[in-house]
C-alpha positions in Angstrom: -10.5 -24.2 42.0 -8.0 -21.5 42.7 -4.4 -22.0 42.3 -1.7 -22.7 45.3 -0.2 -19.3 44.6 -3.2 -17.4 44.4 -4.3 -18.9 47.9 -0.9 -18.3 49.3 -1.0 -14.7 48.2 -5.0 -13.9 49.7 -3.2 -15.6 52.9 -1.6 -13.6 55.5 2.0 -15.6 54.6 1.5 -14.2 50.9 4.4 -14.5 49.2 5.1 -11.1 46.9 9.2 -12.1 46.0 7.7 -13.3 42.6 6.5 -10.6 40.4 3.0 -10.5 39.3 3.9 -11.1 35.1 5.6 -13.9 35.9 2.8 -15.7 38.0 0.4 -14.6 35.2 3.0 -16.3 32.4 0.9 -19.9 31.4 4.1 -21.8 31.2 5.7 -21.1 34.4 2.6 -21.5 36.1 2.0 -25.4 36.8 6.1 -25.5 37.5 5.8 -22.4 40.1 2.8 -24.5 41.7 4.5 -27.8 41.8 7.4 -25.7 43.7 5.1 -24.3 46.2 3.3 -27.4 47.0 6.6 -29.4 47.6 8.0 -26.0 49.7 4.9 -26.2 51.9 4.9 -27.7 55.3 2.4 -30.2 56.9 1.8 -26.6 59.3 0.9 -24.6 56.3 -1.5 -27.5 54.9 -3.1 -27.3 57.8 -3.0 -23.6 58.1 -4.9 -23.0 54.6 -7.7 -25.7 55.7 -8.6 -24.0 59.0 -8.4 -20.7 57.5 -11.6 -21.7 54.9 -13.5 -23.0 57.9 
């Protein structure tokens, strides 16, 4: 299963504000997910699921 942010970043609303060696940092990683799942909308959700259709 791929991660939120790498999804988000394959996706035409990728995010590139956050460098690359701090994504790749282990401990930051779960954190930086829980952030992105909590700042995505309903929209997006829904977005990411039609978009793998």
């Amino acid at each position: 299963m791929k991660s939120i942010i790498m999804e988000r970043r394959e996706g035409a609303m990728a995010d590139t504000s956050i460098p690359e060696d701090y994504i790749c940092q282990h401990r930051y990683r779960l954190e930086t997910e829980r952030q992105y799942a909590l700042l995505m909308t309903e929209t997006e959700k829904i977005g990411i699921l039609q978009e793998r259709k």
